[in-house]
C-alpha positions in Angstrom: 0.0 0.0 0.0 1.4 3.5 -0.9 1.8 5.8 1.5 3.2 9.4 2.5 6.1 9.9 5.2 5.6 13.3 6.4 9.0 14.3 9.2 10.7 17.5 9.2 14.2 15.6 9.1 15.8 12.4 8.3 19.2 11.2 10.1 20.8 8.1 9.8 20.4 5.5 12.4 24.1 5.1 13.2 27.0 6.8 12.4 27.0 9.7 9.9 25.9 7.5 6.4 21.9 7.6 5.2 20.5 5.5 2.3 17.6 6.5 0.2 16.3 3.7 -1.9 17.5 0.5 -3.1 19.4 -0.2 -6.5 17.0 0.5 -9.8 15.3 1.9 -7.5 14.3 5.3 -9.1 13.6 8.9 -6.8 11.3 11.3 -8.2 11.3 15.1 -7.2 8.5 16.3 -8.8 8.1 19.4 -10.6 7.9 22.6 -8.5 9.9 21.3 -5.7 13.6 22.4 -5.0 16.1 20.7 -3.6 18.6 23.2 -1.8 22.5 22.5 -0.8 23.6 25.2 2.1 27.4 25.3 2.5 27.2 21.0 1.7 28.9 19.5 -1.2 27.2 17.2 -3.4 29.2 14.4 -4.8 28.5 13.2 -7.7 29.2 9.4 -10.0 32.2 9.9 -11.8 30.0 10.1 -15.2 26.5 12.4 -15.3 24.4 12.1 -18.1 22.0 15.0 -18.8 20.1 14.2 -22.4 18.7 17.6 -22.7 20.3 20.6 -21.6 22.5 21.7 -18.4 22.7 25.6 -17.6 25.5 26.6 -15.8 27.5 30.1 -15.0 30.7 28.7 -14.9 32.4 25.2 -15.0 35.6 24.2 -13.5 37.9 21.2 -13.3 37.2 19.4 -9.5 40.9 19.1 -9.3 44.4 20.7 -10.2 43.7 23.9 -13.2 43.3 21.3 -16.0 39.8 20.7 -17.4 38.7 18.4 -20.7 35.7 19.4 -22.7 34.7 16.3 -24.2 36.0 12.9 -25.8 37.9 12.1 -29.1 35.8 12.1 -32.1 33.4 14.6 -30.5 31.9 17.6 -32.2 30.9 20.6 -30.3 28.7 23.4 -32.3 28.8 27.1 -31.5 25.2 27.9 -33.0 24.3 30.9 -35.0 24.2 33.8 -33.3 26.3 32.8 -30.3 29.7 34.1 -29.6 32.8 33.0 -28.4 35.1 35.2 -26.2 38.6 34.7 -25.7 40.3 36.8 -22.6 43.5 34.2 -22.4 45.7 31.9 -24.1 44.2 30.1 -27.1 46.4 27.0 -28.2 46.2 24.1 -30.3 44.2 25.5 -33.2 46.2 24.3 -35.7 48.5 26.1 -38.0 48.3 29.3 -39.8 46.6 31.2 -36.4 47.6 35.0 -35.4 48.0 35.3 -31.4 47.5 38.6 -30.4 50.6 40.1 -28.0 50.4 43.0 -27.1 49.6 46.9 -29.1 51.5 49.8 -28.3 50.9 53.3 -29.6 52.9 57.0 -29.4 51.6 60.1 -30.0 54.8 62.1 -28.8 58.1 62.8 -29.3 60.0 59.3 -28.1 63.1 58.1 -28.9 62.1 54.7 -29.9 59.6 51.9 -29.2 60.7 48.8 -27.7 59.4 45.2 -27.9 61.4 44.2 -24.7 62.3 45.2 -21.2 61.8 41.9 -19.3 59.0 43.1 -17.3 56.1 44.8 -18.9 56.4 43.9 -22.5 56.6 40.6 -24.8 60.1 38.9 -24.5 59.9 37.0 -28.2 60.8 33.3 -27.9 60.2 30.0 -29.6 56.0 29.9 -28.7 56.2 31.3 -32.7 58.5 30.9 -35.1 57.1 34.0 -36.8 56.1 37.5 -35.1 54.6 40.4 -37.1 54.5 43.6 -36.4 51.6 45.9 -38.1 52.3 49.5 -38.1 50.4 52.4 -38.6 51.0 56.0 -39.6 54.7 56.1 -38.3 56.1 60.1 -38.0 59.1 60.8 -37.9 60.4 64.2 -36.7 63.2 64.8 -38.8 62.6 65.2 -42.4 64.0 62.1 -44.5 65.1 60.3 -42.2 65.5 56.7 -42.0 63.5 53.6 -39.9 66.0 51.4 -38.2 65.1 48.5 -36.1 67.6 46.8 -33.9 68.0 43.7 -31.9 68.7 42.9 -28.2 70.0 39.5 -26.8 69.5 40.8 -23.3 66.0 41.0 -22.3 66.1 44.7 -23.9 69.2 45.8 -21.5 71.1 46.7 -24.7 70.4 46.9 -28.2 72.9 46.1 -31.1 74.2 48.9 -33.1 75.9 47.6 -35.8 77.1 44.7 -37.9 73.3 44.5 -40.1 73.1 44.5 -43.9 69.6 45.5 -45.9 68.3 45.0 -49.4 65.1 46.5 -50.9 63.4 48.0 -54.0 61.0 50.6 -54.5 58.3 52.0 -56.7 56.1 55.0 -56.7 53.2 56.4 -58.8 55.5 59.3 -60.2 58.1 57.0 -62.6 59.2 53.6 -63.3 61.0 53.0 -59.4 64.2 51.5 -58.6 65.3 47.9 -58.6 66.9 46.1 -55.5 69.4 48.0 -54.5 71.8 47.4 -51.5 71.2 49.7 -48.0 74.8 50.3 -46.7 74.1 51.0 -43.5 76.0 48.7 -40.3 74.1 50.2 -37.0 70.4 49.0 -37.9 68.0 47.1 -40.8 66.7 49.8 -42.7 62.3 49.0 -42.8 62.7 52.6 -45.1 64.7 54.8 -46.0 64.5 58.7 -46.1 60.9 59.1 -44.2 59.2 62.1 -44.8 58.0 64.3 -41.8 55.4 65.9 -42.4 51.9 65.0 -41.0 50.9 64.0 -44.5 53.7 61.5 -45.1 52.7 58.7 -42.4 54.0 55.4 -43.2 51.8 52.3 -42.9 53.4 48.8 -43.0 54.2 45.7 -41.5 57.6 44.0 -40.2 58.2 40.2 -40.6 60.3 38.6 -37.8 61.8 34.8 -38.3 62.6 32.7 -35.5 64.3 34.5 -33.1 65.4 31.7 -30.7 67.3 30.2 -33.3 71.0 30.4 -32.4 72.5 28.7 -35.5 71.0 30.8 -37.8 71.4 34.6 -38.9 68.7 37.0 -37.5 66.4 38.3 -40.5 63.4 40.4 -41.1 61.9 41.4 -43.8 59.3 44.9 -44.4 56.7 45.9 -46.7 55.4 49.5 -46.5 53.5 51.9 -47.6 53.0 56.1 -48.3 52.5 59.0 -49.4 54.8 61.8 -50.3 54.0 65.4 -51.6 54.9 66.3 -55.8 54.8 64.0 -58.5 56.0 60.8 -56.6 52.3 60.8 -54.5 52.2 56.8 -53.8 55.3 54.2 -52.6 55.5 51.2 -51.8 58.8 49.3 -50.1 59.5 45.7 -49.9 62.5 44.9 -48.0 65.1 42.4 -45.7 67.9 42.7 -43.8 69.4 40.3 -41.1 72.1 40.8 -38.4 75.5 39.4 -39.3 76.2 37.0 -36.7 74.2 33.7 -35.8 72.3 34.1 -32.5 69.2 33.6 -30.9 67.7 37.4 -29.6 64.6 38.1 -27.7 63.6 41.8 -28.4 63.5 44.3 -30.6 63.0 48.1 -30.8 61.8 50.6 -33.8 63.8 54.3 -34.3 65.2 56.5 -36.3 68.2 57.1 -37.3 68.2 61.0 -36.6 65.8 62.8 -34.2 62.6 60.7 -32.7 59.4 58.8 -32.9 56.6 61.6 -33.3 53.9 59.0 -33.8 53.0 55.4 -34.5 50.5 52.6 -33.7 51.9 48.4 -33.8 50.1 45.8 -32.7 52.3 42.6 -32.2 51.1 39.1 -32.9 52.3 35.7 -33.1 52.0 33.1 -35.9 51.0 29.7 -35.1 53.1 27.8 -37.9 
């Protein structure tokens, strides 16, 4: 005969252990009813099976800071509509992926920007065997002038100042261009040569960087810009590489020029999943 317990409380008999129901037994809480857990932790079987939908503000792993989502072979679908926020480290998304670093902008006279000081900035290293740099509307303050960038195998406590060789080419709108043509300049790669300073003549760009951690090999970069200068010669573009002359691994960089300062620029580093 059914019936209905009604008690306020239910302890166990002895010790600290109470059993509700017997195997295949199955316990209903019908809809409407609550069941609530104050300061008490609720163990669960090792696998929980929900066939319809779980709700949840936040998951975590039970032990340790490692947590698995899923099983091999399964798919997980990010509907339309939903989004997907990343405020960490995203890993293991195959090749071909841009990891952004870390932006910096200057909108005064400064000497130089650096990409290293072995405490606030990025210290480059072999998570990427390729780093770009994205520029935007570089100023220099002294009228043609040239963009150097140097290397430091120090955490950015000094910065070598010569011993690099350059190559690049040119074209602009007003004639035919020159070919590749040798930069013979020691103390710095050259990204371009004779910078215009006016407000007008901002260089946009970017700055390829190959494995740095690479000891046995020489350190290269290689450039593409692009601007705008006053008369006939309106549009340039500059496509360009230089390297250090010695094998060794280095782990920052910094941008200047080689007379007067930095009057503006915007870069945005990232790193290349290869």
């Amino acid at each position: 005969m059914a019936s209905i317990l009604k008690v306020d409380k239910l302890d166990p008999q002895s010790g600290t252990a109470l059993e509700v129901g017997t195997s295949g037994d199955t316990i209903t809480v019908p809809s409407g009813v609550g069941l609530t857990l104050t300061n008490s932790t609720l163990l669960l079987p090792t696998t929980v099976t929900a066939t319809t939908e779980v709700k949840t503000n936040k998951v975590s792993p039970a032990t340790g800071t490692d947590f698995t989502l899923g099983d091999s072979g399964d798919t997980f679908t990010v509907p339309s509509g939903a989004t997907i926020v990343n405020s960490g480290t995203a890993t293991g998304f195959g090749g071909g992926a841009w990891t952004l670093i870390k932006s910096q902008t200057i909108t005064s006279t400064t000497a130089s920007m650096l990409w290293v000081d072995g405490t606030n900035d990025v210290i480059l290293d072999n998570t990427y065997k390729c780093y770009v740099l994205l520029m935007t509307d570089y100023l220099a303050s002294d009228d043609e002038s040239s963009l150097y960038v140097q290397i430091s195998t120090d955490t950015g406590s000094t910065y070598k100042t010569s011993g690099y060789y350059s190559v690049g080419s040119e074209a602009y709108s007003g004639g035919a261009g020159t070919g590749p043509n040798y930069l013979s300049v020691t103390n710095g790669m050259v990204a371009r040569n004779h910078v215009g300073n006016l407000a007008t003549e901002t260089v946009q760009g970017q700055l390829w960087i190959y494995n740095p951690s690479s000891a046995t090999t020489y350190p290269t970069m290689g450039w593409q810009f692009y601007f705008a200068m006053g008369g006939d010669d309106m549009a340039r573009t500059i496509n360009g590489a230089g390297g250090y002359r010695t094998a060794t691994a280095y782990d920052g960089f910094k941008i200047l020029p080689d007379a007067g300062n930095i009057e503006n620029l915007q870069a945005t580093l990232y790193g290349i999943t290869t």
